[in-house]
N, C-alpha and C positions, 0 to 999 in steps of 0.2 A: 835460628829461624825466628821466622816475628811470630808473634802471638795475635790471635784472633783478637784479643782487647787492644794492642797498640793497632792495630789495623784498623780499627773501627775508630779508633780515637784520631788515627793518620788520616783516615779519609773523610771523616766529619770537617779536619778542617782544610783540606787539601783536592778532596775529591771531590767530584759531580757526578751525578746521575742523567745523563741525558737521556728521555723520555716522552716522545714528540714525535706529532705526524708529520711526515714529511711532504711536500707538495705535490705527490701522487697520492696522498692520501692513505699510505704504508705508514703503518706504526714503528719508529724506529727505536732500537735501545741500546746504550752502549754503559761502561763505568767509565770513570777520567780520573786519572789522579798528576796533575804538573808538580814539579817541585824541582830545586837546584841541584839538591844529589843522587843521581842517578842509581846511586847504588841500594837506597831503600827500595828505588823500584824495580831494580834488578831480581831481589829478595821475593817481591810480589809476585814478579811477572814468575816467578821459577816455581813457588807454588798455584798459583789460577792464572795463568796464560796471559795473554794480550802480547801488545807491539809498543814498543820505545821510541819513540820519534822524538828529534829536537824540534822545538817551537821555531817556527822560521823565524821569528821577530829578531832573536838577537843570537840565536844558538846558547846560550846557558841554561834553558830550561829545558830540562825533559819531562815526558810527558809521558804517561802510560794508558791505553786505552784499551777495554776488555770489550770485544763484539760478540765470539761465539756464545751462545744461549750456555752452554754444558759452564762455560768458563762464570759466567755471570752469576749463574743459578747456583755456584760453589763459592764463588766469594760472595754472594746474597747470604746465603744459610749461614754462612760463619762472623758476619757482623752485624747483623741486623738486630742479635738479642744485645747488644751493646751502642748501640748508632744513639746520639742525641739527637745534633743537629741535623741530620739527614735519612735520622728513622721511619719519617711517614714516605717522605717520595721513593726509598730505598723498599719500604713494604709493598707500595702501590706496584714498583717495576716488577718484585718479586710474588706478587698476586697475581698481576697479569700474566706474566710467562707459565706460570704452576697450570691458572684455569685455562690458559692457551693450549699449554701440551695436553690437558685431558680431554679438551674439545675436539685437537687432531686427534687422538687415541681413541673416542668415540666416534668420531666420523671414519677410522680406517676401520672401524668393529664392523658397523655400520654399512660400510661400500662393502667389506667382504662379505656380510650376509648377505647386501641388496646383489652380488656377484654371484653367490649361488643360488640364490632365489633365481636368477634370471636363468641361470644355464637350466635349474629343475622345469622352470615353466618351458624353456625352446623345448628343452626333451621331451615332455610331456605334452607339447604342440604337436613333435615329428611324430612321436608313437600314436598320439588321436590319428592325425592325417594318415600312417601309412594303416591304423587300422580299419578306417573310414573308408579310406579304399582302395582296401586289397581282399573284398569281396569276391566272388565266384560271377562269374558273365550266366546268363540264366536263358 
């Protein structure tokens, strides 16, 4: 199995961080690592995920690219105390997704309180209204 130190050393000089709005204006993020022998990335993709494609250009190069968030965010935390050449933009991806996920996780805190805040007020609507008037005829 590879080690978190050759991985970090492999993809400083082999990898990319792709980290860019796309022209709908969605932030996208992927990792990349091309190389000739398929089988170091074999090794990768078997610990943090992604897809093997050969480079269409000539077919000798394979390529490995990491999309799901959980996949990224795993191979983030285990090269990044080691990254030279790709340390800052490797930190920037892995800041972003960290303060991304706590933003969703505060906004669903969030909508489920503002969820039962609404159901207490309709209730408390229906019960004024039917006490309001269900008065006695006089």
């Amino acid at each position: 199995m590879i080690s978190k130190q050759y991985l970090a050393g492999f993809f400083d000089g082999e990898g990319h961080v792709y980290f860019r709005r796309n022209k709908y204006n969605k932030i996208v993020y992927r990792l990349e690592i091309a190389q000739k022998e398929a089988e170091v990335l074999n090794q990768i993709k078997q610990k943090y995920g992604g897809i093997i494609k050969l480079i269409k250009r000539d077919n000798t190069i394979s390529k490995l690219t990491i999309y799901r968030i959980t996949d990224i965010l795993s191979t983030l935390h285990d090269i990044v105390p080691f990254l030279i050449v790709k340390k800052k933009k490797a930190q920037s991806l892995l800041d972003y997704i960290q303060n991304k996920k706590k933003i969703q996780l505060k906004n669903k805190i969030r909508m489920g309180i503002n969820k039962q805040k609404r159901k207490e007020f309709i209730a408390n609507q229906r019960f004024k209204i039917k006490t309001s008037s269900g008065g006695g005829s006089q």
